[in-house]
C-alpha positions in Angstrom: 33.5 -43.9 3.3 34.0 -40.3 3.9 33.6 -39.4 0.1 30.3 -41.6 0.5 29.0 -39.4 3.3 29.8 -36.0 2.0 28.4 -36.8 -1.4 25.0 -37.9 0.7 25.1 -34.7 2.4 25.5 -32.4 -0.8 23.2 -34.2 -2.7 20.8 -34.0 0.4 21.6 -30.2 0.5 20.2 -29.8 -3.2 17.6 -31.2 -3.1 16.5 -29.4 0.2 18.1 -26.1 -2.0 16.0 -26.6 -4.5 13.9 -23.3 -4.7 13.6 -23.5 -8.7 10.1 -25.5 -8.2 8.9 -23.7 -5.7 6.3 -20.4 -6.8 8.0 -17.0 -5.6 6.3 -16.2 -2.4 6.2 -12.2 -3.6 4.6 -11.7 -7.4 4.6 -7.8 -8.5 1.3 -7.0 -9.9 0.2 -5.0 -12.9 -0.7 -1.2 -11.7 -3.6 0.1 -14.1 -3.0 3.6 -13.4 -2.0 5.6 -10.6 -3.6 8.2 -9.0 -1.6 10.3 -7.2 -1.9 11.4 -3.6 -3.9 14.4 -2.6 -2.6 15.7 0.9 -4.9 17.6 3.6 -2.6 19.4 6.3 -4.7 19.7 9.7 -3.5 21.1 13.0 -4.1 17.8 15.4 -5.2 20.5 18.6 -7.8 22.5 16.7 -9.9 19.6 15.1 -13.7 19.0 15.7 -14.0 15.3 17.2 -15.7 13.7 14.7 -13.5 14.6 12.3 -10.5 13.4 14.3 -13.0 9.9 14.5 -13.0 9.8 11.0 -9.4 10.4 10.4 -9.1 7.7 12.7 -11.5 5.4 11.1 -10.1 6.0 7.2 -6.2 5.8 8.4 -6.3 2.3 10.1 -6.7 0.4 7.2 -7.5 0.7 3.1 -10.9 1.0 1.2 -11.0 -2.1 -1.6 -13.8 -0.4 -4.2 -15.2 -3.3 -6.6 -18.7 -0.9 -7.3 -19.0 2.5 -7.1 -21.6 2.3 -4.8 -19.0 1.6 -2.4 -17.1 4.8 -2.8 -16.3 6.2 1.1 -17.7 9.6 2.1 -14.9 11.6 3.7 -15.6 14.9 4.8 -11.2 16.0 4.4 -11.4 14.0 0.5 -14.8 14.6 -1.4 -15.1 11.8 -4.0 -13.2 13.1 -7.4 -14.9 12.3 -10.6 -12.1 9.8 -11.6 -13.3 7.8 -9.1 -16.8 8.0 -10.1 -15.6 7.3 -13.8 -13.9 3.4 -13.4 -15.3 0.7 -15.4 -15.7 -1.3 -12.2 -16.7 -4.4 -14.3 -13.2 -4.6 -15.4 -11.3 -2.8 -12.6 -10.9 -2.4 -8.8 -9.6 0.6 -6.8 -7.5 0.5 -4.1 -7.4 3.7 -1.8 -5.5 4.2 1.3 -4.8 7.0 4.0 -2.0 7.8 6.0 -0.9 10.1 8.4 2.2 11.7 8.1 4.0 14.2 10.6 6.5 14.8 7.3 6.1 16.7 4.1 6.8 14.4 1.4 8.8 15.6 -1.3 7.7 11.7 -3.7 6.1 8.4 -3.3 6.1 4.9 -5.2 3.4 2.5 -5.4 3.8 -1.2 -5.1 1.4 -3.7 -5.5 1.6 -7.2 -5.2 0.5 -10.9 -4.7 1.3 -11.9 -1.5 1.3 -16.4 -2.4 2.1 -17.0 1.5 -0.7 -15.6 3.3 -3.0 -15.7 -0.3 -3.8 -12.2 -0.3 -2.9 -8.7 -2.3 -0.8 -5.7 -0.9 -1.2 -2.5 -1.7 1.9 -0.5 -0.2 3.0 3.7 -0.7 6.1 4.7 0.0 6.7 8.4 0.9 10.7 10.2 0.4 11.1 12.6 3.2 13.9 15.4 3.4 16.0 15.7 6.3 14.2 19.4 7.2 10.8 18.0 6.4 9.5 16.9 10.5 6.5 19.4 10.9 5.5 20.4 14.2 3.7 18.5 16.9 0.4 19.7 16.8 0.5 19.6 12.5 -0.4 16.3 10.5 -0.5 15.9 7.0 -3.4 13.3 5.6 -2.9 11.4 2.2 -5.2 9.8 0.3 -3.7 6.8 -2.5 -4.9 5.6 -4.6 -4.6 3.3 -7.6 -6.3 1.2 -10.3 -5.6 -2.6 -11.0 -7.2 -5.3 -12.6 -10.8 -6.6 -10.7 -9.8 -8.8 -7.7 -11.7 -11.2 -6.2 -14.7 -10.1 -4.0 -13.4 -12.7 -1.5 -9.5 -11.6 -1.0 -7.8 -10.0 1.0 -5.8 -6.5 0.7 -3.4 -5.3 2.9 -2.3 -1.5 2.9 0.9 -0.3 3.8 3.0 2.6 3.8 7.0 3.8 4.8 9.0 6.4 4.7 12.5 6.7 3.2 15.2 9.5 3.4 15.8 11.4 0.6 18.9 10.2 -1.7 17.7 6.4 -1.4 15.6 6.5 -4.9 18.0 8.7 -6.6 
């Protein structure tokens, strides 16, 4: 009887176990190109206000571009040619900006499907050195950016960012 029960509970066990059907939550996505970030160092006390509300405004969340009508005006990052110059019939940029109160000496770009919450993310990651902290009153300003095949008007993009010591990529 004891053989009977434990061969219930392993079978039970793989078939609960069995992750093989089941679609990877996570899917890396094809990057188109890369464009890589363009930093703006400002000194956070000296700043006119409505600059500092449109540093605010930009760095809380990412710009999804399917037109180029729909390129954002920033006064700190003027609109490069580049961007002007995507076939946006076939392609869709994704641009982010992050403060940063670190030089950073690289970043990666990730971008995937996210199947659990049916959406894309867009995610930099910045390698800071141990010496890199700038002051209080300084903050550096990137702008991301990359290229990927059109999305859909209708989904979603998260942007994210992190910072990783230096040593961890090498």
């Amino acid at each position: 009887m004891l053989k009977y029960i434990l061969s219930c509970i392993a079978m039970i066990a793989l078939v609960a176990c069995n992750k093989g059907q089941e679609p990877d939550p996570y899917i890396n996505m094809p990057i188109g190109k890369e464009i890589p970030p363009t930093y703006r160092t400002i000194d956070i006390d000296n700043i006119d206000p409505e600059l500092k509300n449109e540093i605010f405004k930009y760095t809380k969340g990412g710009i999804t571009v399917n037109n180029v009508d729909e390129l954002p005006e920033y006064t700190l990052f003027p609109i490069p040619q580049e961007f002007r110059e995507i076939d946006y019939t076939k392609y869709t940029l994704l641009i982010s900006h992050t403060t940063l109160a670190y030089d950073a000496e690289n970043y990666r770009y990730n971008f995937y499907r996210d199947n659990l919450s049916d959406s894309y993310v867009f995610n930099t990651s910045f390698v800071i050195g141990a010496d890199s902290r700038l002051p209080d009153n300084i903050m550096n300003i990137s702008r991301n950016a990359i290229v990927v095949n059109k999305l859909p008007t209708d989904k979603k993009v998260t942007y994210s960012y992190g910072l990783y010591s230096s040593g961890v990529w090498d």
